[in-house]
DSSP file (Angstrom, degrees, kcal/mol; ACC not computed):
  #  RESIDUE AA STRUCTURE BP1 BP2  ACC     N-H-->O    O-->H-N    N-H-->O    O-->H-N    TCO  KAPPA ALPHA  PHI   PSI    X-CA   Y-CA   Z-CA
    1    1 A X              0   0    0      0, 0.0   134,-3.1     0, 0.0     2,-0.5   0.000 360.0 360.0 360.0 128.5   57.9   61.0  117.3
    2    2 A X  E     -A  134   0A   0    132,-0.2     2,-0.2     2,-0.0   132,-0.2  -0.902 360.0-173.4-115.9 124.2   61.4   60.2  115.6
    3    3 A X  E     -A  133   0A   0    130,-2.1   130,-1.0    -2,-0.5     2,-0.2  -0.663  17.7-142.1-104.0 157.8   64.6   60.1  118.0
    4    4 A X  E     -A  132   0A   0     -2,-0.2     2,-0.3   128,-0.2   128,-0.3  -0.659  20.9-177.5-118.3  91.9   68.2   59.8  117.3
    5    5 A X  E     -A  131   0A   0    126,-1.6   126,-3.6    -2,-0.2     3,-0.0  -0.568  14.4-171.3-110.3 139.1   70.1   57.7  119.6
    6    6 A X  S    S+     0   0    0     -2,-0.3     2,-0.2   124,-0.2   124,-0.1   0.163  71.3  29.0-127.4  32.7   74.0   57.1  119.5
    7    7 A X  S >> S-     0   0    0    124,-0.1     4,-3.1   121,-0.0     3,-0.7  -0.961  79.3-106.5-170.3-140.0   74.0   54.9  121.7
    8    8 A X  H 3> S+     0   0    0      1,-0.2     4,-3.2    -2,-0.2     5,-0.4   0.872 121.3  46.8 -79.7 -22.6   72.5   51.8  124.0
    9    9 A X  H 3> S+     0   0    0      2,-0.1     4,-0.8     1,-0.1    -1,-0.2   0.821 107.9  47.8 -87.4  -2.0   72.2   54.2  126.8
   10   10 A X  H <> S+     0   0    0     -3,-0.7     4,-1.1     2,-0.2     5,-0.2   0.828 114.2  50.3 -71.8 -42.9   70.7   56.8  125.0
   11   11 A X  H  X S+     0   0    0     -4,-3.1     4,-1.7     2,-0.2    -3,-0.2   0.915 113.1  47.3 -53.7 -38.1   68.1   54.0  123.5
   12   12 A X  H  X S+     0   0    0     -4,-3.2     4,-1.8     1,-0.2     5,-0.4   0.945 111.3  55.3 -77.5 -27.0   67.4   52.8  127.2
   13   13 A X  H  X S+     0   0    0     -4,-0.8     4,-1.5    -5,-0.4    -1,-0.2   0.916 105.9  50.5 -30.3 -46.9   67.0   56.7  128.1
   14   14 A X  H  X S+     0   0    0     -4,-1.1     4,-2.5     1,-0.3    -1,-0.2   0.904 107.5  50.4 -86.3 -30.4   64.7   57.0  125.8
   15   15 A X  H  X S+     0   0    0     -4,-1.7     4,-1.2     1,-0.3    34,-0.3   0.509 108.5  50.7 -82.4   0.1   62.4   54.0  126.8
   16   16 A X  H  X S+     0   0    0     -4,-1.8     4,-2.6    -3,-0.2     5,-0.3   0.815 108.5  50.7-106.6 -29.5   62.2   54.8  130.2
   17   17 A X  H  X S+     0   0    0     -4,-1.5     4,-2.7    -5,-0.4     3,-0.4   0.992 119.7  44.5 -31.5 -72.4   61.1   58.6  129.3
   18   18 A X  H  < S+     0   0    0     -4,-2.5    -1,-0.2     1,-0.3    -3,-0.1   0.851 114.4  42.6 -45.9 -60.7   58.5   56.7  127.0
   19   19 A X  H >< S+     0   0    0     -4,-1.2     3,-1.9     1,-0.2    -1,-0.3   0.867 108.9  63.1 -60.7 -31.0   57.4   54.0  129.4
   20   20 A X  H 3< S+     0   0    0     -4,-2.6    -2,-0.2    -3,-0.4    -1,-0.2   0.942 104.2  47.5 -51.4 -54.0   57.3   56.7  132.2
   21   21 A X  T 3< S+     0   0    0     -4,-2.7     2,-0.7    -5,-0.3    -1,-0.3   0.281  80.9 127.0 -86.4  20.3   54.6   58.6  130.2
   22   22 A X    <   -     0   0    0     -3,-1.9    -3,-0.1     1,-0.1     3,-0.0  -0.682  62.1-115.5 -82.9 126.9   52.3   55.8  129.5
   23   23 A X        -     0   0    0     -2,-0.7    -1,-0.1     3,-0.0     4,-0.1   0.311  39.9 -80.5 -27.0 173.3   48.9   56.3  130.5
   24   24 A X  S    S+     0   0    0      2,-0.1    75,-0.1    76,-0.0    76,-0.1  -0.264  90.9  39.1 -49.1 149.1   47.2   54.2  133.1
   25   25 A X  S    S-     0   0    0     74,-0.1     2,-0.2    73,-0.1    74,-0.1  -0.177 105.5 -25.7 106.9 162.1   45.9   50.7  132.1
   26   26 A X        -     0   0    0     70,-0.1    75,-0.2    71,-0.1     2,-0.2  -0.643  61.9-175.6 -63.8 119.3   47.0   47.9  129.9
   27   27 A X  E     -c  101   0B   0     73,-0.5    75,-1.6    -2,-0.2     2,-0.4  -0.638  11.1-154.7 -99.5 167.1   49.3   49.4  127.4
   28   28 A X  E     -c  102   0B   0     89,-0.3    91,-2.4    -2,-0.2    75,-0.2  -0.947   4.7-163.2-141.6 153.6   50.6   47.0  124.6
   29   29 A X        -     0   0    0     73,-1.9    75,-0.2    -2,-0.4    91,-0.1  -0.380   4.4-158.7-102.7  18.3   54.0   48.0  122.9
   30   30 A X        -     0   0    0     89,-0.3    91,-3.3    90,-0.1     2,-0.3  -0.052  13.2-149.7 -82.7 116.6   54.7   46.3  119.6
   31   31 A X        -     0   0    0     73,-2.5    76,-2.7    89,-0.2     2,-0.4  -0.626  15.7-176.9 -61.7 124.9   58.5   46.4  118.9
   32   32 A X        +     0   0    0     -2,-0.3    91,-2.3    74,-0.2     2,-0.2  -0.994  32.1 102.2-122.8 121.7   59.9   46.5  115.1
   33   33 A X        -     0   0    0     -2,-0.4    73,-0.2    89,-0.2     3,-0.1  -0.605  67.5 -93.1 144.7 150.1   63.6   46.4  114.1
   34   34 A X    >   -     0   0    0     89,-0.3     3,-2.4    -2,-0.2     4,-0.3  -0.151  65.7 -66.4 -76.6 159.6   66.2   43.6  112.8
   35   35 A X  T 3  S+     0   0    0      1,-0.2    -1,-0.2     2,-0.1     0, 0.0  -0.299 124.5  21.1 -64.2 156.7   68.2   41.8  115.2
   36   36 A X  T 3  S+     0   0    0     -3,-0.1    -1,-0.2     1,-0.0    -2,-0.1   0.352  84.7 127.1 100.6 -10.2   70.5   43.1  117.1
   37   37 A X  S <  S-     0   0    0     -3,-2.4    -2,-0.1    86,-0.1    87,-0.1   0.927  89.3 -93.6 -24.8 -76.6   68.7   46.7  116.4
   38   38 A X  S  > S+     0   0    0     -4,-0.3     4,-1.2    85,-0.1     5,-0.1   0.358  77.2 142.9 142.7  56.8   68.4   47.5  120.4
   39   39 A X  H >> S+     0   0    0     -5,-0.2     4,-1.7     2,-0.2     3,-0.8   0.963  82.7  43.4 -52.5 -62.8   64.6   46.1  121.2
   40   40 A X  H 3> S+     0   0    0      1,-0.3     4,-1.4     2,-0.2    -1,-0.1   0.694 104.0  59.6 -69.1 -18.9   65.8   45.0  124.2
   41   41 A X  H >> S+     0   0    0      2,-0.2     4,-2.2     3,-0.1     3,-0.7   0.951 115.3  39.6 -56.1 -53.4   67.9   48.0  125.2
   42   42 A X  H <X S+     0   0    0     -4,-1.2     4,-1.4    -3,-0.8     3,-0.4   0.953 112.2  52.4 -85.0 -46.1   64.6   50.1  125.0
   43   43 A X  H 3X S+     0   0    0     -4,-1.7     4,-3.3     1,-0.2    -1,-0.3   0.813 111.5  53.3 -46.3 -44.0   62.2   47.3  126.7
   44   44 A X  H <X S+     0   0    0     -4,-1.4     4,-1.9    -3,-0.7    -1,-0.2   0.974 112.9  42.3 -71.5 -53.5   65.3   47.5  129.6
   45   45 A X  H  X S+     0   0    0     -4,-2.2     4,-1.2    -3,-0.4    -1,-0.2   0.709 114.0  52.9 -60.6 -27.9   64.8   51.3  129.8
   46   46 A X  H  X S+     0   0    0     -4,-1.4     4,-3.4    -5,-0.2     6,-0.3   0.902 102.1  54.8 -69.5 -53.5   61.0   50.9  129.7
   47   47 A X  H  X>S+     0   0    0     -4,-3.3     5,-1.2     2,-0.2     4,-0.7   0.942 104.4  59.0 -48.5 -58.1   61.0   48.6  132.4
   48   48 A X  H ><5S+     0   0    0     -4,-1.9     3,-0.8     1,-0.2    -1,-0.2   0.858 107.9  43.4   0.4 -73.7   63.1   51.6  134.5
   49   49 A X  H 3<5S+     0   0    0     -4,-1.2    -1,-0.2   -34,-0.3    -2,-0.2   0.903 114.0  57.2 -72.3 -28.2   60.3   54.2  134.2
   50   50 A X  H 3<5S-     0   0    0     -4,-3.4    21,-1.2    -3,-0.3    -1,-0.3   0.592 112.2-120.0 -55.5 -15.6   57.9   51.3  135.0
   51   51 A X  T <<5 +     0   0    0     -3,-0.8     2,-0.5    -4,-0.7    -3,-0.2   0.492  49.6 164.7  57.3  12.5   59.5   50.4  138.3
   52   52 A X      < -     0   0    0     -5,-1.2    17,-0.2    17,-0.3     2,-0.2  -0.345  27.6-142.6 -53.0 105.0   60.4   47.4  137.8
   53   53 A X        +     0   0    0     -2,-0.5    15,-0.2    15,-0.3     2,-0.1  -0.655  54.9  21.1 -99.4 162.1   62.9   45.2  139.7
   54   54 A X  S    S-     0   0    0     -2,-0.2     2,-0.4    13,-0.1    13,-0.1  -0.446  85.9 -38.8  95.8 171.4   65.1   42.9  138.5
   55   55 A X        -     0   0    0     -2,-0.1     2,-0.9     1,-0.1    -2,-0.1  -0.610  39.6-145.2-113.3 152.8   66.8   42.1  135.6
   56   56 A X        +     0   0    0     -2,-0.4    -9,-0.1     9,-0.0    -1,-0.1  -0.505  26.0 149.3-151.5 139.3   65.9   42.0  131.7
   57   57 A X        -     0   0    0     -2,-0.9     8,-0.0     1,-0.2     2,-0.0  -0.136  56.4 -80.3-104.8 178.9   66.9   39.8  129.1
   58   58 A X        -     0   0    0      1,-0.1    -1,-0.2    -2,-0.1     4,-0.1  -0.517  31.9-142.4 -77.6 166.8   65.2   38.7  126.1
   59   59 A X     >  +     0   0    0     16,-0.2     4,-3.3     1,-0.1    18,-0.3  -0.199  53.4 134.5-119.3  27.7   62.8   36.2  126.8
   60   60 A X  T  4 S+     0   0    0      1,-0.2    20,-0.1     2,-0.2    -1,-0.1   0.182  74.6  41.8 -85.8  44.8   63.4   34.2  123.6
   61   61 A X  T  4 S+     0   0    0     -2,-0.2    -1,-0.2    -3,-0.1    -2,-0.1   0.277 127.5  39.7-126.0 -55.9   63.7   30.4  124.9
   62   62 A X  T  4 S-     0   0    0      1,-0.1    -2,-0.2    -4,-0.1    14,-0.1   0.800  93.0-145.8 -76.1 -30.9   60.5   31.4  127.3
   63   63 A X  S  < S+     0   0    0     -4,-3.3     2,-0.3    14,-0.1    14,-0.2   0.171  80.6  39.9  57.8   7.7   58.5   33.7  124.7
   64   64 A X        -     0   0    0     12,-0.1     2,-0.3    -5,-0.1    12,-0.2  -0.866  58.7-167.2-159.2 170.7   57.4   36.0  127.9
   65   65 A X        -     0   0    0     -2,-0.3    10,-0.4    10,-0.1     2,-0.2  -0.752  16.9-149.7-112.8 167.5   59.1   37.3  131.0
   66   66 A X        -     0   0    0     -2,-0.3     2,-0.7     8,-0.2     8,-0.2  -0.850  10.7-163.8-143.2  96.0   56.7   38.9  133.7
   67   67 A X  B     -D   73   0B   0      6,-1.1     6,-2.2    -2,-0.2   -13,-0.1  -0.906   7.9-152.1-113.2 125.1   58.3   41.5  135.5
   68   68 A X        +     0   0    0     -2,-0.7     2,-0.3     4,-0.2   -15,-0.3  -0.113  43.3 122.3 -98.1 157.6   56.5   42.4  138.8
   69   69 A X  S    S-     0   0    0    -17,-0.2     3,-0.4     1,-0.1   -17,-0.3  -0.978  81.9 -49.3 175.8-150.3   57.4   46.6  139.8
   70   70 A X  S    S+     0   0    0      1,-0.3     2,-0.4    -2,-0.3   -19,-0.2   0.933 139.8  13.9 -77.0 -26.2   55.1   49.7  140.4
   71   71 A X  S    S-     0   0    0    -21,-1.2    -1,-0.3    -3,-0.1   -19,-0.2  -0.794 104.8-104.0-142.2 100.5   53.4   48.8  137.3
   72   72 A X        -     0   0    0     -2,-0.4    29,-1.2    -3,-0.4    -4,-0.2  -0.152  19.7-144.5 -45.7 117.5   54.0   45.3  135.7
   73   73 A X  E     -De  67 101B   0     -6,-2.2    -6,-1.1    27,-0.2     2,-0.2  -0.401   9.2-170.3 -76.1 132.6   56.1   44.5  132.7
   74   74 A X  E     - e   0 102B   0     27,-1.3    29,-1.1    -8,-0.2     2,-0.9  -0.839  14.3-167.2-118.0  85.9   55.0   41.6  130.1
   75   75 A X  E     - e   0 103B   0    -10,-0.4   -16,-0.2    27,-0.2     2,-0.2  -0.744   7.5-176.2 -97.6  60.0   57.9   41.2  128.1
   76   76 A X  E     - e   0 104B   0     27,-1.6    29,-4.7    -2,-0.9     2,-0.5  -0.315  12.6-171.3 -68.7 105.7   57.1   39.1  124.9
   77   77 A X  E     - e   0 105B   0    -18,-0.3     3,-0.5    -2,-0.2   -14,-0.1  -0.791   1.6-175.7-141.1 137.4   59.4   38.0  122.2
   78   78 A X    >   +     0   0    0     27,-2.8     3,-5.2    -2,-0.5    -1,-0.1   0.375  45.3 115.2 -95.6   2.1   57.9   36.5  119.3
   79   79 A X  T 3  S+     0   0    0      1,-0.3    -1,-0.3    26,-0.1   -19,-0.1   0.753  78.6  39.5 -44.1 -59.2   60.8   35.4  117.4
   80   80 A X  T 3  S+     0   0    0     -3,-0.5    -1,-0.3   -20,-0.1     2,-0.3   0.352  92.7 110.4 -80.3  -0.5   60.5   31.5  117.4
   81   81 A X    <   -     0   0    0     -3,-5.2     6,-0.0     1,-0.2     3,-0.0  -0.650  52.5-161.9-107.5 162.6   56.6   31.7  116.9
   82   82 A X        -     0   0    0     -2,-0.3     2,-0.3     1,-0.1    -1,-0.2   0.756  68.5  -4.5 -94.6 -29.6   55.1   30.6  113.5
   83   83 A X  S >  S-     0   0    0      1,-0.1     3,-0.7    27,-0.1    -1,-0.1  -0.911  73.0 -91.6-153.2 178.8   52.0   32.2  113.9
   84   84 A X  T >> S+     0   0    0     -2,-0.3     4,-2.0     1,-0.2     3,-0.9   0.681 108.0  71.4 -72.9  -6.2   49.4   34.3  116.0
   85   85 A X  H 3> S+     0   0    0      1,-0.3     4,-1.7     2,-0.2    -1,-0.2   0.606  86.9  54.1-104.3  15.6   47.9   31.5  117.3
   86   86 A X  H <4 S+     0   0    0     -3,-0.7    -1,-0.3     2,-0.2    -2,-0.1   0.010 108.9  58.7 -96.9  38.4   50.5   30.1  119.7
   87   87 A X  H <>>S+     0   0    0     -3,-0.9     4,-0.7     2,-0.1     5,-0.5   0.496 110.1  38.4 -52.7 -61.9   50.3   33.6  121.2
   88   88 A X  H ><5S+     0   0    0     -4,-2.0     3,-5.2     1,-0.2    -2,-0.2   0.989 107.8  62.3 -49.6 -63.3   46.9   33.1  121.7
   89   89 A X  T 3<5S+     0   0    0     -4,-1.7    -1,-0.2     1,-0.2    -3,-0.1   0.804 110.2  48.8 -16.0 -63.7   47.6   29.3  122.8
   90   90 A X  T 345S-     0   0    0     -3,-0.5    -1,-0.2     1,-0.1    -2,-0.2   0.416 124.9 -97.4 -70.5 -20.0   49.6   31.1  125.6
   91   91 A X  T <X5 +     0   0    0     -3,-5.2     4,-1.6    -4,-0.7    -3,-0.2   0.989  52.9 166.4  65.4  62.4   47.1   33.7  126.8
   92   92 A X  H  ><S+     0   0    0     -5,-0.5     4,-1.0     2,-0.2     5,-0.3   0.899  78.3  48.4 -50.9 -57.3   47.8   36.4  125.3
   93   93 A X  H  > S+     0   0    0      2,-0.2     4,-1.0     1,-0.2     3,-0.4   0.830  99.6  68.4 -39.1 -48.9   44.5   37.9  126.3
   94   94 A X  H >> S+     0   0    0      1,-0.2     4,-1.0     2,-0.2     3,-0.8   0.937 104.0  43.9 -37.1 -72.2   45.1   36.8  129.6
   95   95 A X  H 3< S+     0   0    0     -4,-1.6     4,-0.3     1,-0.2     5,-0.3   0.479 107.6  56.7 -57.3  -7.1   47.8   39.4  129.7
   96   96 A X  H 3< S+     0   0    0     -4,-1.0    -1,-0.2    -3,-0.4    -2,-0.2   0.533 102.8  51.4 -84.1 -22.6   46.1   42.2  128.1
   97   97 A X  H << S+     0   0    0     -4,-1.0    -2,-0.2    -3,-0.8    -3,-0.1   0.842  88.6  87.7 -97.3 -19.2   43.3   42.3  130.5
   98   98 A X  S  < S-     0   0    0     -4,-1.0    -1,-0.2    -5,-0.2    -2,-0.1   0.883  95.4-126.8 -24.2 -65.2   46.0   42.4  133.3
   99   99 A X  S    S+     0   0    0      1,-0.5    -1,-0.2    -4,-0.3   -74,-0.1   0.422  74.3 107.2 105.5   9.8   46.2   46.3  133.1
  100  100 A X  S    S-     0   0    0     -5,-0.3   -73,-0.5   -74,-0.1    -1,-0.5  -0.389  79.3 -75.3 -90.8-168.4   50.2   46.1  132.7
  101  101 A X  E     -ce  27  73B   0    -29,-1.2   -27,-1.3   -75,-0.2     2,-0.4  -0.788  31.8-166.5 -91.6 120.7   52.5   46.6  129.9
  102  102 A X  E     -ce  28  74B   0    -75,-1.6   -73,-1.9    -2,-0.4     2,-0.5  -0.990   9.6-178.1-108.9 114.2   53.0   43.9  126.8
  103  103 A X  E     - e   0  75B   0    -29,-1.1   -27,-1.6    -2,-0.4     2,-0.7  -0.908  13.5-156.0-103.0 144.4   56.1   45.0  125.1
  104  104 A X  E >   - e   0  76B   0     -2,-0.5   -73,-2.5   -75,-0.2     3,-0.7  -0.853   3.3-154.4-123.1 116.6   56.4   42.3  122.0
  105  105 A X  E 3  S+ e   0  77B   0    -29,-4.7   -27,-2.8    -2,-0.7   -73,-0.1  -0.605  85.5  16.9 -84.7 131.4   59.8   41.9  120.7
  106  106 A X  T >  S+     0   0    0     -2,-0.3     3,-0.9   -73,-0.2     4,-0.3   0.986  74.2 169.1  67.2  36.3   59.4   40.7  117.0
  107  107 A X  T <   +     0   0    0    -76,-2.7    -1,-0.1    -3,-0.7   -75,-0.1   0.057  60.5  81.0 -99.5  40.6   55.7   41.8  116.7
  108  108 A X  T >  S+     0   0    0      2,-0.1     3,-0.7   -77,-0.1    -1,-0.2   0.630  85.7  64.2 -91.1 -20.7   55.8   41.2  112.8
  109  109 A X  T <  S+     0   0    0     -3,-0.9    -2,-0.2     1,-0.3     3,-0.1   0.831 110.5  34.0 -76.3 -16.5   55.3   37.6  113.6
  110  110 A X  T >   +     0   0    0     -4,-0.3     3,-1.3     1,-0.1    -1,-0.3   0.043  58.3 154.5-135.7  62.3   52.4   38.2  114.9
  111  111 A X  G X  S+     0   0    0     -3,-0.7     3,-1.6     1,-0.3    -1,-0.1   0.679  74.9  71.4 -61.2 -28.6   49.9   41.1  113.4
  112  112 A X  G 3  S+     0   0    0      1,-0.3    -1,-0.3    -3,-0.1    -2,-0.1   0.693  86.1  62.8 -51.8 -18.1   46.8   39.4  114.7
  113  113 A X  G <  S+     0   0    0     -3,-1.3    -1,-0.3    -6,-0.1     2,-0.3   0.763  89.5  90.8 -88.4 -18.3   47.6   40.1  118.0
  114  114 A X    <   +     0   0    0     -3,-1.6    -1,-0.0    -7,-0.1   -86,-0.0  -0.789  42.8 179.2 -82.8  98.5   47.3   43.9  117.2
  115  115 A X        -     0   0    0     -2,-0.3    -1,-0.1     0, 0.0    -3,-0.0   0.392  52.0-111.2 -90.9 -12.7   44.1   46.0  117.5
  116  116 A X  S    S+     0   0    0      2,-0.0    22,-0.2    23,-0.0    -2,-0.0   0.251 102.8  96.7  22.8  28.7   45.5   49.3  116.4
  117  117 A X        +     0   0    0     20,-0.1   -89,-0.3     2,-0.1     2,-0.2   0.548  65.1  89.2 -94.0  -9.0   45.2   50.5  119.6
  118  118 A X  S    S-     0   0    0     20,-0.1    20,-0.4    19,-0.1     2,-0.3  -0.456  78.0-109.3 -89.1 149.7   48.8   49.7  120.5
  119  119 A X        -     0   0    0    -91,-2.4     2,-0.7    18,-0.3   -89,-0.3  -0.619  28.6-128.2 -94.1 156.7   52.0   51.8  120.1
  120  120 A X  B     -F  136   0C   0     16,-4.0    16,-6.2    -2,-0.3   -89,-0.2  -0.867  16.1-170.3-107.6 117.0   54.8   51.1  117.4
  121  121 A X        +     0   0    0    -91,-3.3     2,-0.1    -2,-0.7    14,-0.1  -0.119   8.6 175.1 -50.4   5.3   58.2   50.9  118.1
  122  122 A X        -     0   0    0     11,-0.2     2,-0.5   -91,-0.1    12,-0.5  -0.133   3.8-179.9 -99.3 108.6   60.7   50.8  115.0
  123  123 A X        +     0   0    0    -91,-2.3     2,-0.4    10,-0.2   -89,-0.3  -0.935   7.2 176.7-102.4 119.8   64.3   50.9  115.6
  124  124 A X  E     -B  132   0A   0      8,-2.6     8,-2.1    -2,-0.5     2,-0.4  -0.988  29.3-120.0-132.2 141.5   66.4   50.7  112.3
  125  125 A X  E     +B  131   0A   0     -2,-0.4     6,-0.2     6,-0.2     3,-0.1  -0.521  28.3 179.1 -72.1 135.4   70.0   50.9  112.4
  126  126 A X  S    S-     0   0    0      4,-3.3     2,-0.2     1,-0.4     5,-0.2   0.267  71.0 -31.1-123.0  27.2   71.8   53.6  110.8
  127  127 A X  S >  S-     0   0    0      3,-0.1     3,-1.0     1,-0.0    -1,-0.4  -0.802  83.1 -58.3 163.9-168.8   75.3   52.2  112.1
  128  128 A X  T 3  S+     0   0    0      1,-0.3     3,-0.1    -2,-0.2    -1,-0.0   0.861 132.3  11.9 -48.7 -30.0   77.2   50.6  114.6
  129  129 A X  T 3  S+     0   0    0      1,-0.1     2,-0.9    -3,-0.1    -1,-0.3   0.080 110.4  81.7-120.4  17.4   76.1   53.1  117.3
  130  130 A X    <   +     0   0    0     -3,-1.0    -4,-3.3  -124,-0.1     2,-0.3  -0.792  50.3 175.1-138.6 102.6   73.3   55.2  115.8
  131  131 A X  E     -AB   5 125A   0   -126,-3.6  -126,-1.6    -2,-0.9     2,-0.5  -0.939  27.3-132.7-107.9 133.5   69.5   53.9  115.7
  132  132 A X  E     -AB   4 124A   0     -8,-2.1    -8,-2.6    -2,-0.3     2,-0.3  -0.921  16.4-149.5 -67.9 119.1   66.8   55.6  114.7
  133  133 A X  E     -A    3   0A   0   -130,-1.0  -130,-2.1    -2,-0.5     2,-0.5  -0.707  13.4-176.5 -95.2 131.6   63.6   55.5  117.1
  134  134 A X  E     -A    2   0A   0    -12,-0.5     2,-0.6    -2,-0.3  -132,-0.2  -0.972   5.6-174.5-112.8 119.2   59.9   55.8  115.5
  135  135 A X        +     0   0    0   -134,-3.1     2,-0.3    -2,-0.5   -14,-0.2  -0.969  12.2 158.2-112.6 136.0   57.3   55.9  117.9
  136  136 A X  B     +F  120   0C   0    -16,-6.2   -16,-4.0    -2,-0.6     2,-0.1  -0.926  28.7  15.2-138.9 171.1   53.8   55.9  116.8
  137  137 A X        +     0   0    0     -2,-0.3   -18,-0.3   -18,-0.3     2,-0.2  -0.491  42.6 144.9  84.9-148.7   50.0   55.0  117.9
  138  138 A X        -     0   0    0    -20,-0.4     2,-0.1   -22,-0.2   -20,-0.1  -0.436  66.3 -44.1  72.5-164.7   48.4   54.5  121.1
  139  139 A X  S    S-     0   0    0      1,-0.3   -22,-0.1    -2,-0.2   -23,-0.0  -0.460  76.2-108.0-124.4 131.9   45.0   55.3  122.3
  140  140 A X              0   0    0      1,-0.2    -1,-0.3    -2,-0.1   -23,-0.0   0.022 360.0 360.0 -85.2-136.2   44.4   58.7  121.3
  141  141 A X              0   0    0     -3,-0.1    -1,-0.2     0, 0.0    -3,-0.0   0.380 360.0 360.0 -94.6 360.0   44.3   61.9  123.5
């Protein structure tokens, strides 16, 4: 699916639509797009359709946020990490078997972590206000 959003409330629109219609079960989320793209806009909008309360910011000084709601938010950003195995280090796994949502901000830094089971995310900017949304993958039907 390819979206056009023009602007950060259209992006978070679209990510709580998105998150709303994720299956049951541990999903994982892997985010793509330069900074400043709008990861975190759509992760904020995912969190929405999730239920989630509370607020959310990027988690790049923590590398993940855990936000508790009708269905829990794992909120991952991988920017500072050098490789896949301070994911692992961190217990990544640990969160997968959870049965919430890992969206991973910055998941080029770490492809190892990635089964292909997981959906893709790629937000590229096509100007100040106008992003273009790729979603792809998951589990199929």
């Amino acid at each position: 699916m390819v979206c056009v959003s023009r602007s950060e409330s259209e992006t978070e629109a679209l990510g709580e639509r998105f998150a709303a219609a994720l299956p049951p079960g541990g999903q994982v989320v892997a985010m793509y797009g330069e900074l400043g793209a709008g990861k975190t806009a759509f992760i904020r909008g995912m969190a929405r359709g999730l239920g989630v309360r509370g607020r959310v910011m990027s988690p790049t000084f923590t590398i993940v946020n855990e936000l508790p709601g009708e269905r829990e938010l794992f909120h991952f950003d991988m920017f500072r990490l050098g490789s896949s195995d301070e994911l692992f280090d961190i217990g990544w796994e640990d969160y997968l078997a959870r049965d919430g949502v890992c969206a991973v901000e910055w998941s080029e830094n770490v492809p190892e972590a990635f089964d292909g089971s997981e959906y893709r995310v790629t937000i590229e900017k096509l100007s100040d206000s106008e992003r273009r949304i790729t979603i792809e993958g998951g589990e199929p039907c």
